[in-house]
DRENKE-535423 format. One record per residue (C-alpha): x, y, z negated; residue in three letters; residue number from 1. Coordinates in Angstrom, 1 decimal, always signed. Layout:
# DRENKE-535423
+--------+--------+--------+------+------+
:   east :  north :     up : resn : resi :
+--------+--------+--------+------+------+
:      X :      Y :      Z :  ALA :  NUM :
...
+--------+--------+--------+------+------+
***
This chain:
# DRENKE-535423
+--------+--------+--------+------+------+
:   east :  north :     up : resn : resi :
+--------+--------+--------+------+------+
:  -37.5 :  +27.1 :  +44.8 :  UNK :    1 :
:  -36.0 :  +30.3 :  +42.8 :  UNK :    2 :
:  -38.0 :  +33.3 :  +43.0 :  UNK :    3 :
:  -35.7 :  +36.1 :  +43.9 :  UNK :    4 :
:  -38.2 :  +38.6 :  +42.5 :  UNK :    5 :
:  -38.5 :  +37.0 :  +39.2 :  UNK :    6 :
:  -34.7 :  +36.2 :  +39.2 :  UNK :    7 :
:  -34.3 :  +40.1 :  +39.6 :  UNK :    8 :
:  -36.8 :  +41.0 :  +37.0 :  UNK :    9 :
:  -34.7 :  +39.0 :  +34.4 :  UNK :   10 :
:  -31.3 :  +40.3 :  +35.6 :  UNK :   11 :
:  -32.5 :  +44.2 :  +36.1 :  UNK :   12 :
:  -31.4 :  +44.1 :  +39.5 :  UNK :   13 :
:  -33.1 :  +44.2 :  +42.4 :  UNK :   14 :
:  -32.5 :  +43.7 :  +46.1 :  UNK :   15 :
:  -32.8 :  +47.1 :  +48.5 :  UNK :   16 :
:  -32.3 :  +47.4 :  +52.0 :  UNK :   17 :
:  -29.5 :  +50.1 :  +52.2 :  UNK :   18 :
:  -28.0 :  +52.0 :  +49.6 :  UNK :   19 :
:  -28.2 :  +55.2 :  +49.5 :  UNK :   20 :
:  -24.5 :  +56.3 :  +48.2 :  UNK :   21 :
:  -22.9 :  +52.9 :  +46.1 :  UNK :   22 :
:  -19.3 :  +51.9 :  +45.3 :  UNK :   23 :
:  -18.3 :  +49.3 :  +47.2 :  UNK :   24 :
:  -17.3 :  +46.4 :  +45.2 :  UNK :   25 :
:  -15.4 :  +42.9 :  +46.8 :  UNK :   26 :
:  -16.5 :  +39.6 :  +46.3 :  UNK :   27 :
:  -14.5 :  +36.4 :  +47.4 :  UNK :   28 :
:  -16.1 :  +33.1 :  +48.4 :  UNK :   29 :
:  -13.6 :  +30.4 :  +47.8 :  UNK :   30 :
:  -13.5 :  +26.5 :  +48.3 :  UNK :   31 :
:  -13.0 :  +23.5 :  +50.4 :  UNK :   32 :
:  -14.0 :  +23.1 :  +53.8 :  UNK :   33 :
:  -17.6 :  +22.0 :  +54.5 :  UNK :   34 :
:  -18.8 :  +22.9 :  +50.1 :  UNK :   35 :
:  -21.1 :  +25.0 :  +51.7 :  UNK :   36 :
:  -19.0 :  +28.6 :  +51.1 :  UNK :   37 :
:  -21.0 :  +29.4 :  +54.5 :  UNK :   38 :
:  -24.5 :  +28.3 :  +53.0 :  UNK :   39 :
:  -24.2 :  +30.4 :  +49.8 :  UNK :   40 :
:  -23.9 :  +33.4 :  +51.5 :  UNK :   41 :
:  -26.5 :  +32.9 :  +54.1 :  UNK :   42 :
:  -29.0 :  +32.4 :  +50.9 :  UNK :   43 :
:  -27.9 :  +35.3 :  +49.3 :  UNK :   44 :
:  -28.9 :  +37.3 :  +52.3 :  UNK :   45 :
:  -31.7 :  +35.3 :  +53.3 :  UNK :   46 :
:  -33.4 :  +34.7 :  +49.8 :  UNK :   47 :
:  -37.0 :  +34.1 :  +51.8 :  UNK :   48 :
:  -35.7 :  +31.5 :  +53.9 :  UNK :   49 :
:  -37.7 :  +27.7 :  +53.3 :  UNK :   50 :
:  -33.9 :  +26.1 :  +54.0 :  UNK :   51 :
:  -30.6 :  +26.1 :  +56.2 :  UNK :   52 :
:  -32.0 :  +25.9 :  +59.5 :  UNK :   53 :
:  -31.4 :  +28.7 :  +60.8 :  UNK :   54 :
:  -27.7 :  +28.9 :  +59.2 :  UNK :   55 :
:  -25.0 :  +28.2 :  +61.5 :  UNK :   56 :
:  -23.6 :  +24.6 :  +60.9 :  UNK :   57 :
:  -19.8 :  +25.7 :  +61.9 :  UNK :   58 :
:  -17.2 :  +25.8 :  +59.9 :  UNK :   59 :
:  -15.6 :  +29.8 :  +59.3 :  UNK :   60 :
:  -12.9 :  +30.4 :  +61.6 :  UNK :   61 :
:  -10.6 :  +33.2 :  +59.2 :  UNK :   62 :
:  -13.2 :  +35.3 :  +57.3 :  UNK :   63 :
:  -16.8 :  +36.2 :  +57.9 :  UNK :   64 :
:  -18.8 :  +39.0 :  +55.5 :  UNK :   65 :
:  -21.6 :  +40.9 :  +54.3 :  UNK :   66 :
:  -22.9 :  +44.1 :  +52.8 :  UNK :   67 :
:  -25.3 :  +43.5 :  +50.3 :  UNK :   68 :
:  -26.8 :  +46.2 :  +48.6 :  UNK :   69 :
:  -28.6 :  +45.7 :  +44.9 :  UNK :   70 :
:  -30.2 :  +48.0 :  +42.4 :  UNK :   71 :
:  -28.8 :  +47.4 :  +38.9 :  UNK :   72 :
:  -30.4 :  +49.2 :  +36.0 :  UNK :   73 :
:  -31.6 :  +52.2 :  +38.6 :  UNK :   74 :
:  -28.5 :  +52.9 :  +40.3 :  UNK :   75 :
:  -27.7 :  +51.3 :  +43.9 :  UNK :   76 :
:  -24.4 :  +49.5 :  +44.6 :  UNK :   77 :
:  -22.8 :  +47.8 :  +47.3 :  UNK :   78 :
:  -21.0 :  +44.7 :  +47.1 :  UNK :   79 :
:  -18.9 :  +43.6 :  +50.0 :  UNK :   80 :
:  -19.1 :  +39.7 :  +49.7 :  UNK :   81 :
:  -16.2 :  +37.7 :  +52.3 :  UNK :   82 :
:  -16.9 :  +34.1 :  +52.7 :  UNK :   83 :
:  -13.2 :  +32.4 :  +53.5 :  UNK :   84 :
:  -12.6 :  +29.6 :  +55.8 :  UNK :   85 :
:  -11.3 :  +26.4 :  +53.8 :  UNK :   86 :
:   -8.7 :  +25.2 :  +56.1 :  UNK :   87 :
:   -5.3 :  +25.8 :  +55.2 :  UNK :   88 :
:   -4.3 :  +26.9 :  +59.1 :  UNK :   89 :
:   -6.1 :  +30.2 :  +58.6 :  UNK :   90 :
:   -4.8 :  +30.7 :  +55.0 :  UNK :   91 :
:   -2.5 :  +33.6 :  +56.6 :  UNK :   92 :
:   -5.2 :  +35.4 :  +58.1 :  UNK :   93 :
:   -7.9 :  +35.3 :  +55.0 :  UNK :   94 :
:   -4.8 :  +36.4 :  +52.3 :  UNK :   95 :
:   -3.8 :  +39.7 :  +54.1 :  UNK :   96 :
:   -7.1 :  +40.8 :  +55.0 :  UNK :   97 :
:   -9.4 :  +39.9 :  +51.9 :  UNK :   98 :
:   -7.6 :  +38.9 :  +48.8 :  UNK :   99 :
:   -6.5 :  +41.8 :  +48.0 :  UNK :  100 :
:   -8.5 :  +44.3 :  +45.5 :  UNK :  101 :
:  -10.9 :  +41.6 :  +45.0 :  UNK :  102 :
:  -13.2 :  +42.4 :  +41.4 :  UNK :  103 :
:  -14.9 :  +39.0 :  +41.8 :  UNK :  104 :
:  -14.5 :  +35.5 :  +43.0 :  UNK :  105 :
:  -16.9 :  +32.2 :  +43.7 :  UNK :  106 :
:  -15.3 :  +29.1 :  +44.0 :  UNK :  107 :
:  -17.9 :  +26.6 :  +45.4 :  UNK :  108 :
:  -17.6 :  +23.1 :  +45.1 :  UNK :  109 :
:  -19.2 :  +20.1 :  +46.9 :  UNK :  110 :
:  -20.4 :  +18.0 :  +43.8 :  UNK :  111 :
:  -21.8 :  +15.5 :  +45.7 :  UNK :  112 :
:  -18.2 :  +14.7 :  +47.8 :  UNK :  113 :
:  -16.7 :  +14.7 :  +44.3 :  UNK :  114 :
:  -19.1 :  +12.2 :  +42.6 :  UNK :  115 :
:  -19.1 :  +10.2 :  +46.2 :  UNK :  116 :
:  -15.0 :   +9.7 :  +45.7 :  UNK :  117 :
:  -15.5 :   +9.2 :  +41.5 :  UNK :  118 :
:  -18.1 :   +6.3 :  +42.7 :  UNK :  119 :
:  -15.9 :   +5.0 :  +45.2 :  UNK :  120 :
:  -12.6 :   +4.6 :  +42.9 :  UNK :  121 :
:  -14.8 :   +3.0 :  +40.2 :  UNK :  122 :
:  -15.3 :   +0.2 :  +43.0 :  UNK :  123 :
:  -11.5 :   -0.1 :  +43.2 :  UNK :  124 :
:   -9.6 :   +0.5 :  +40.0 :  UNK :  125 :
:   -9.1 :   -1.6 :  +37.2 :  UNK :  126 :
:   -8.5 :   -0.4 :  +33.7 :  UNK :  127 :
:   -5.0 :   -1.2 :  +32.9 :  UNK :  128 :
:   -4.0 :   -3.8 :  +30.3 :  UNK :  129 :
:   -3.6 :   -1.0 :  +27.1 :  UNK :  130 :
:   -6.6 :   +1.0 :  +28.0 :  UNK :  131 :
:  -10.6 :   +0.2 :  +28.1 :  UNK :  132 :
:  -13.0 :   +0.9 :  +30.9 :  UNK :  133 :
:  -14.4 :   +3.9 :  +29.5 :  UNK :  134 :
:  -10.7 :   +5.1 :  +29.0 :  UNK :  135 :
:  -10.7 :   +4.4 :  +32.3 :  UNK :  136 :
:  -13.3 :   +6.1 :  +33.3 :  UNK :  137 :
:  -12.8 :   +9.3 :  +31.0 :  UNK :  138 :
:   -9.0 :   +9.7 :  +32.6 :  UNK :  139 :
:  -10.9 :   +9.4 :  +36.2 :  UNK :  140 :
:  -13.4 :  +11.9 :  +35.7 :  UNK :  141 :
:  -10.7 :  +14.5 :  +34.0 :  UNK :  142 :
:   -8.4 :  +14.0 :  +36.7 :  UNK :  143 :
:  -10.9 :  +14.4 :  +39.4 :  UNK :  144 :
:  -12.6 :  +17.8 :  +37.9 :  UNK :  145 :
:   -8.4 :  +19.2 :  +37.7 :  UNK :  146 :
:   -8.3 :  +18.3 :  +41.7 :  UNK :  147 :
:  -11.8 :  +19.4 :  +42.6 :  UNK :  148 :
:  -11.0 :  +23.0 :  +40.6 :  UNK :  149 :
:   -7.3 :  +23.0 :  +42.3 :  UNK :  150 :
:   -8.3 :  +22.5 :  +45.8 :  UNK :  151 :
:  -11.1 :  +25.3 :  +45.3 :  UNK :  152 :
:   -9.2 :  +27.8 :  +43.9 :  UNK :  153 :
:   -6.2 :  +27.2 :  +45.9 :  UNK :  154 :
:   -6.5 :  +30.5 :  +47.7 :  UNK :  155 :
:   -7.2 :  +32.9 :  +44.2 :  UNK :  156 :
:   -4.2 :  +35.0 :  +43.9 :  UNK :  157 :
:   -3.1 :  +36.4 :  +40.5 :  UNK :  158 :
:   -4.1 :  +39.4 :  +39.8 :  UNK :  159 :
:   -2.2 :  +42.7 :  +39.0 :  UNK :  160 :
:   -3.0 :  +46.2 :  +38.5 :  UNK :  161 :
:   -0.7 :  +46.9 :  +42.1 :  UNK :  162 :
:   -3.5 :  +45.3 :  +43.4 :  UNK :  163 :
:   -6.2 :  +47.6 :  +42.7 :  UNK :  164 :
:   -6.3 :  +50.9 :  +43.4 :  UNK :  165 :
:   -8.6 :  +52.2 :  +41.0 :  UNK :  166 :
:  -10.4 :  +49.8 :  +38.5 :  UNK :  167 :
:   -7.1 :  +48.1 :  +36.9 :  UNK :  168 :
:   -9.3 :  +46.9 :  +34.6 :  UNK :  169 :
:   -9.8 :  +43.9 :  +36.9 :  UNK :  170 :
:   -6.0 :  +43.0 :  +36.2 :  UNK :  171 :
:   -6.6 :  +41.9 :  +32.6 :  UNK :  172 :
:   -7.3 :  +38.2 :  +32.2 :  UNK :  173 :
:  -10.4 :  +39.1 :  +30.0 :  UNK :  174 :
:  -12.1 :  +40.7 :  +33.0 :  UNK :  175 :
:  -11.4 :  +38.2 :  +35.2 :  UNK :  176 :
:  -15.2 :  +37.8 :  +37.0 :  UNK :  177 :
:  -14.9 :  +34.1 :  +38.2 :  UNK :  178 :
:  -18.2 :  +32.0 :  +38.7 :  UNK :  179 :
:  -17.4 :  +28.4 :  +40.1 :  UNK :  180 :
:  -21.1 :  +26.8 :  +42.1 :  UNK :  181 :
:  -21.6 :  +23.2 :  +42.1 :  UNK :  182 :
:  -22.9 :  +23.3 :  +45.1 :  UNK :  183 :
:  -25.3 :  +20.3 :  +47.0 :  UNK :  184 :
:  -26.5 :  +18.9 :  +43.0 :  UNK :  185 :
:  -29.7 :  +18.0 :  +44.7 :  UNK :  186 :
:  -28.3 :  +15.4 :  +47.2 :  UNK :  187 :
:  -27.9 :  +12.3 :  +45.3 :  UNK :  188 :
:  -31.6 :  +12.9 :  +43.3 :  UNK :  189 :
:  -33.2 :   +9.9 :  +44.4 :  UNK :  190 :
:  -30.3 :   +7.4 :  +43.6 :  UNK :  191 :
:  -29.8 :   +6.9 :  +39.9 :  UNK :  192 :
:  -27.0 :   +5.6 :  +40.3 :  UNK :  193 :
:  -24.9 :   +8.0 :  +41.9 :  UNK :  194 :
:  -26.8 :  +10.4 :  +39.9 :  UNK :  195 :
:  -26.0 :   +9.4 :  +36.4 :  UNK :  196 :
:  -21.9 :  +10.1 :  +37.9 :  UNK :  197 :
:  -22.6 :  +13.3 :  +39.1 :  UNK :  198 :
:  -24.2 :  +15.0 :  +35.8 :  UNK :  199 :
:  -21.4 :  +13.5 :  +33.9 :  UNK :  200 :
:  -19.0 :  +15.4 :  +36.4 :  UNK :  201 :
:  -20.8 :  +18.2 :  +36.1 :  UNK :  202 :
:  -20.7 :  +17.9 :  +32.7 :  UNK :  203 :
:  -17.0 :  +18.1 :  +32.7 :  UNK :  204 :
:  -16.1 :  +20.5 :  +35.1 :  UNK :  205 :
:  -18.5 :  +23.1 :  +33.4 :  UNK :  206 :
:  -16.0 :  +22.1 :  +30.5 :  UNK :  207 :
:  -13.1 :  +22.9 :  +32.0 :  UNK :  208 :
:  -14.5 :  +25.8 :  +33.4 :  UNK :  209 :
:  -15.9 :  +27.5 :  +30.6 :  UNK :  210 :
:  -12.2 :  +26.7 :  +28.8 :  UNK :  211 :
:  -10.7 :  +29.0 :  +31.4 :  UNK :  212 :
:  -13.3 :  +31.5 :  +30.4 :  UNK :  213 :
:  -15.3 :  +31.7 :  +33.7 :  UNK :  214 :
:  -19.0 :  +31.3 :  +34.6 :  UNK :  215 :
:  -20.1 :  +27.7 :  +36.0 :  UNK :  216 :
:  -23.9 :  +26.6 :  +37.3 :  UNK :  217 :
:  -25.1 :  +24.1 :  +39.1 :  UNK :  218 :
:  -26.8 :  +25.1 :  +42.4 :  UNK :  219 :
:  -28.3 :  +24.3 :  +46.0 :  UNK :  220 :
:  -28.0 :  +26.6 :  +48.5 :  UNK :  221 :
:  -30.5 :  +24.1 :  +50.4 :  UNK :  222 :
:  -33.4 :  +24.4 :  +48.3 :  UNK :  223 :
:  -32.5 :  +27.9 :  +47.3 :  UNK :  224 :
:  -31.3 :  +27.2 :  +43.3 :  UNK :  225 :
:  -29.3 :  +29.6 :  +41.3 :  UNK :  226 :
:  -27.6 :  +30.6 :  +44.1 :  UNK :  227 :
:  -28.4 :  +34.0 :  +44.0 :  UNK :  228 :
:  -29.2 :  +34.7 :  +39.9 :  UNK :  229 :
:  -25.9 :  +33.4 :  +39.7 :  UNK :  230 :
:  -24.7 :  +35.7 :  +42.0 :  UNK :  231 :
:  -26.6 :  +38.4 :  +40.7 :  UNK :  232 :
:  -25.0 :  +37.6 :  +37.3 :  UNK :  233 :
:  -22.0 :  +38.1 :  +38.6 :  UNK :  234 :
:  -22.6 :  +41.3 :  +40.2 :  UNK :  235 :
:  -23.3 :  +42.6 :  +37.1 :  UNK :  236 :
:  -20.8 :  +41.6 :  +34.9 :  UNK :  237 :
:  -18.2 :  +43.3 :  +37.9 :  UNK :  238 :
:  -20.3 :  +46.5 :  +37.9 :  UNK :  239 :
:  -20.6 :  +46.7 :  +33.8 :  UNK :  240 :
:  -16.8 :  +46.3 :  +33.5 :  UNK :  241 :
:  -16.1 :  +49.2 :  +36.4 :  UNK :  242 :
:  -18.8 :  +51.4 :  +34.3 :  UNK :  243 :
:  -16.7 :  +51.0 :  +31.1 :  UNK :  244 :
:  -13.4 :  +51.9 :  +32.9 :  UNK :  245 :
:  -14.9 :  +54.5 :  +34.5 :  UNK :  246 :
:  -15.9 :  +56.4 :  +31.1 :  UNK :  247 :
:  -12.2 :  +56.0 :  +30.1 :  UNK :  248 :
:  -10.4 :  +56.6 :  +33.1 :  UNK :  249 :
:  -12.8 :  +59.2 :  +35.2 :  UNK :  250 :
:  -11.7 :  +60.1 :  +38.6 :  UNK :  251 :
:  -10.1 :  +63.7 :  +39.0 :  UNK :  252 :
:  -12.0 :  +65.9 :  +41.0 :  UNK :  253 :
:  -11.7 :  +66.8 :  +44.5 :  UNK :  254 :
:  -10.3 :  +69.9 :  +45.6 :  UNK :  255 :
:  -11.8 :  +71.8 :  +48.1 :  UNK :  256 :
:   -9.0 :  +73.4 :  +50.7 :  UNK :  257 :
:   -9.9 :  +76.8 :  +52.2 :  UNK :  258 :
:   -8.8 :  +76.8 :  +56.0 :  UNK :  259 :
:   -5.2 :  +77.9 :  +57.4 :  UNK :  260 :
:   -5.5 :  +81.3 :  +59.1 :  UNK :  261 :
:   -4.4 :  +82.1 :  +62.1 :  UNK :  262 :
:   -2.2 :  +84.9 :  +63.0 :  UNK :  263 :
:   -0.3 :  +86.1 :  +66.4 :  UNK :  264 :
:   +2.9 :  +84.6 :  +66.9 :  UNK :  265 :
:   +4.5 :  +87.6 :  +68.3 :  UNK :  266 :
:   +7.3 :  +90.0 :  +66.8 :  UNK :  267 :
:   +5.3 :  +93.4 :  +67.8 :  UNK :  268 :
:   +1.9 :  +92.8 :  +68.0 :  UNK :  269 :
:   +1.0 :  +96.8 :  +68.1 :  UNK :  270 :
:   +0.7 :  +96.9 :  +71.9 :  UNK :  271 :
:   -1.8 :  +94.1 :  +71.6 :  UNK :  272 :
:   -5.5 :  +94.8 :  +72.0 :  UNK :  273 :
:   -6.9 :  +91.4 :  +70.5 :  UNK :  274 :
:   -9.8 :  +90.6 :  +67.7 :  UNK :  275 :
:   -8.5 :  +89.8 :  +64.4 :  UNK :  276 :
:  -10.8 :  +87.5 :  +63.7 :  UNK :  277 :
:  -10.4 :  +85.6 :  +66.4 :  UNK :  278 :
:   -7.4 :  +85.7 :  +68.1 :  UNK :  279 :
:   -6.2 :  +84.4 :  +71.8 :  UNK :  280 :
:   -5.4 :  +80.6 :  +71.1 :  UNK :  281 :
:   -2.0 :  +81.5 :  +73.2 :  UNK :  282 :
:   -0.5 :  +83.4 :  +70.7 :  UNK :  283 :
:   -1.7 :  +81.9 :  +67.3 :  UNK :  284 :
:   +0.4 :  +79.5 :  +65.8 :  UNK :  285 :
:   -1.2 :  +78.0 :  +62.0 :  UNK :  286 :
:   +1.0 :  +79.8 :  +59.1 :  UNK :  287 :
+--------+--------+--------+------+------+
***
């Protein structure tokens, strides 16, 4: 099991139990339903927990979230982290409310359905007259990491600098903070078999991933594993890009407004025996 304190020690973070004034920063759980979107953030905010027993085995109906706080490099932040419902029915409830202004996502994906299905059509298909079994077998796995990546990031919206309303930095490709989780990559330990498939899909999805420039790990939200260095990692990338923006772009002050006086709303206000500095509410009106 990961220690979260030694996982923090590497990472220069560390987890605090309230911030004390942080910039609240949004993070997107993405994915299928039942990959375990759910899981990963109940270990991120239960790092002592011995498993998922006392996480709710529902699915997410629309959006749930949490505020977690973490201490990176001496200053406290606060990251706002939504965990979206897979099904497709509540895809116009999550987009309004939480994919908008979003600085970083996790796509989670259920490794072990994937390499369940790979193992499955490998029962069934036959390599066709022109092509050898490991052709085959290479064209299976490729198309199965394009599906698995296109069903989990169905709901990622590109983004643009309308949709921030201060760090436009997040806009640019190049600081596009994206970590996809192969979640459940303990489930099939015990069977060779089925675990010889899933490290060689693994092994290219993390491919395919790292082509488009994002950040993939293997990871068990069961048995606590890089779920929340990952998440860390990520956390920090977000909060180092903000920093540099920040140094080019700094926010403009804020103006402090003196209060409107009030004054007598009467033409001839000599006959009128009343404190200036605090005059009858019936005859003030604010100038």
């Amino acid at each position: 099991m990961a220690d979260p304190d030694a996982t923090a020690a590497l990472l220069g973070t560390e987890f605090v139990a309230a911030p004390k004034a942080a910039q609240p920063f949004k993070i997107v759980l993405v994915g299928q339903s039942g990959a375990g979107k759910s899981s990963c953030l109940w270990r991120l905010t239960h790092p002592d927990a011995p498993d998922l027993s006392d996480c709710a085995k529902v699915s997410t109906i629309g959006v749930d979230f949490a505020v977690y706080p973490l201490r990176i490099q001496g200053v406290e932040y606060k990251f706002n982290v939504f965990d979206t419902t897979g099904q497709s029915r509540f895809t116009s409830i999550v987009r309004p409310y939480c994919l908008t202004e979003v600085h970083g996502f996790v796509g989670v994906i259920d490794v072990a359905y994937w390499t369940r299905h790979i193992s499955d059509s490998l029962k069934t298909q036959n390599a066709a007259e022109d092509e050898t079994p490991e052709d085959m077998h290479r064209k299976l796995f490729q198309s199965t990491v394009v599906l698995a990546l296109t069903l989990a990031f169905s709901n990622m919206p590109r983004a643009t600098e309308a949709s921030f309303a201060h760090y436009k930095c997040f806009a640019d490709p190049a600081n596009q903070v994206v970590l996809c989780l192969g979640n459940k990559m303990d489930l099939y330990e015990r069977d060779e078999k089925l675990q010889a498939i899933q490290d060689k899909f693994t092994d290219a999805l993390e491919q395919v991933v790292h082509a488009k420039n994002w950040r993939y790990a293997n990871a068990s939200a069961e048995r606590n594993i890089n779920v929340i260095s990952e998440m860390h990692s990520i956390m920090s990338r977000i909060v180092s890009i903000a920093n540099a923006w920040d140094r080019e772009h700094p926010r403009p002050e804020r103006i402090e407004r003196k209060p409107k006086k009030m004054v007598p709303d009467v033409e001839n206000d000599d006959d009128i025996d009343y404190d200036r500095e605090a005059a009858p509410t019936s005859y003030c009106k604010c100038m």
